[in-house]
C-alpha positions in Angstrom: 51.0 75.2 159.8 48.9 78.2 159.2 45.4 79.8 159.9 43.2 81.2 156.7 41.8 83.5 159.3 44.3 84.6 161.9 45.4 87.7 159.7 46.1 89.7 162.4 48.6 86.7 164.2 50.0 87.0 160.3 50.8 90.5 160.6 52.3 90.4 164.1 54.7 87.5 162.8 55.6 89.0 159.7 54.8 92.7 159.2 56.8 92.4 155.8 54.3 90.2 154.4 51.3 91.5 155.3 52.6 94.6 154.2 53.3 93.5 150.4 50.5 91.1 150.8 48.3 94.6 151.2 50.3 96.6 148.7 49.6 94.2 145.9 45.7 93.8 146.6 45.8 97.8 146.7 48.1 98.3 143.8 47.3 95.4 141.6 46.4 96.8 138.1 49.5 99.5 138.3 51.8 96.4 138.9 50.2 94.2 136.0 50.7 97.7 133.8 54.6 97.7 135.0 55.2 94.2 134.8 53.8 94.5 131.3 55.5 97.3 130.9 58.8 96.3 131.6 58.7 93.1 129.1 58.0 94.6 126.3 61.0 97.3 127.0 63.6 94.2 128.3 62.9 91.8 125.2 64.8 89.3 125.2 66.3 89.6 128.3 65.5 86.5 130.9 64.8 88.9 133.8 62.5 88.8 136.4 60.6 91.9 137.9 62.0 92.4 141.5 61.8 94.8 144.9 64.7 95.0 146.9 63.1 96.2 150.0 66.4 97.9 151.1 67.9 100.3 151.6 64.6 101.8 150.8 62.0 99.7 148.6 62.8 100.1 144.5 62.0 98.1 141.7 64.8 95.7 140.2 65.7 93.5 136.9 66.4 89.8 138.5 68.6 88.2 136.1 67.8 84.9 135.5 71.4 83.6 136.4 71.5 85.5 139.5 68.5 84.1 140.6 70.1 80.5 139.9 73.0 81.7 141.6 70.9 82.1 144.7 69.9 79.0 144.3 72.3 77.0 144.6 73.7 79.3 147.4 70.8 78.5 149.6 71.1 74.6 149.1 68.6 75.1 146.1 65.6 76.3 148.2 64.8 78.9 145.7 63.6 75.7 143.1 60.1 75.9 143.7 60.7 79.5 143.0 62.0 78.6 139.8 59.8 76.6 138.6 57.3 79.2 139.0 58.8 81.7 137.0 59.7 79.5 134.4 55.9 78.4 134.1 54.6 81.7 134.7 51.9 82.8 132.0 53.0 86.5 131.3 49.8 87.3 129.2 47.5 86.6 132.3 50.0 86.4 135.5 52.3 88.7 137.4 55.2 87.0 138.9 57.6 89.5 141.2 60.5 88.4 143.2 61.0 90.6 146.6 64.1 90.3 148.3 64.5 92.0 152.1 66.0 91.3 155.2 67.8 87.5 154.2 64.2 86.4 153.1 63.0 86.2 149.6 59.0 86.3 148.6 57.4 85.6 145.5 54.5 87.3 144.5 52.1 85.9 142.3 49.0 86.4 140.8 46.3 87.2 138.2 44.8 90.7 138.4 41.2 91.5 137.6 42.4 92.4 133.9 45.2 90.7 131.7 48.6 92.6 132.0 48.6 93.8 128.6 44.9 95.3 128.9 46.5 96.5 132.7 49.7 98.0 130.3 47.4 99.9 127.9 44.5 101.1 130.3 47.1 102.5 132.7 48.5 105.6 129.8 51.8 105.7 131.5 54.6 105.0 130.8 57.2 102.5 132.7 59.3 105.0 134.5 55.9 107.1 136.0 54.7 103.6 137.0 58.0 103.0 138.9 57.8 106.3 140.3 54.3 105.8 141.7 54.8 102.6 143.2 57.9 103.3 144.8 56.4 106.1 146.4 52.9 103.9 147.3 55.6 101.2 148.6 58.3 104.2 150.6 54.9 104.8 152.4 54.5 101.3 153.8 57.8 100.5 154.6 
């Protein structure tokens, strides 16, 4: 069970999330323009946009079979994460898999803006985008 209000009790329970929960409200628009980013530059590739929070937070390719191979690892607790990825609507959601301390968090949302409006407003490219957030997310953690 949970509060909607109690984000402080959140915070003291899971400084982690409330930490990426706050980097993505404050960062939203750069991470629509790198998700965006990053598909168009991985094609066909079935990845999925991750942060490995250690040893220090970077950005990450999740292969879709390693993913699965989490999966069934964890006695398939990762399905509902799945089955959002595989229904996510990369045109107007951002979907990015975090993975830190023997936890796993999926973000998920839809910024103010489309990604590919996010992708072309932002005038950088994917590697100054990663640069930028890594150092926005190093700050935090």
């Amino acid at each position: 069970m949970f509060s909607f209000n109690n984000q402080l009790q959140d915070s003291q329970e899971n400084p982690s999330r409330f930490k990426l929960d706050s980097f993505v409200k404050n960062n939203e628009q750069e991470l629509a323009a790198l998700f965006w980013g990053l598909l168009l530059e991985w094609q066909d590739r079935n990845d999925t946009l991750g942060i490995d929070l250690k040893p220090t937070p970077h950005f990450v390719a999740c292969p879709r079979e390693a993913i699965e191979k989490l999966n069934e690892n964890v006695d398939r607790k990762l399905q509902e994460v799945l089955g959002i990825i595989d229904g996510n609507k990369n045109e107007v959601e951002v979907v990015i898999l975090v993975i830190g301390d023997g936890q796993v968090k999926l973000i998920n949302f839809k910024p103010q803006n489309p990604p590919p409006k996010c992708w072309e407003d932002s005038g950088e490219n994917v590697d100054n985008l990663i640069t930028l957030l890594e150092q926005r997310l190093g700050e935090i953690f």
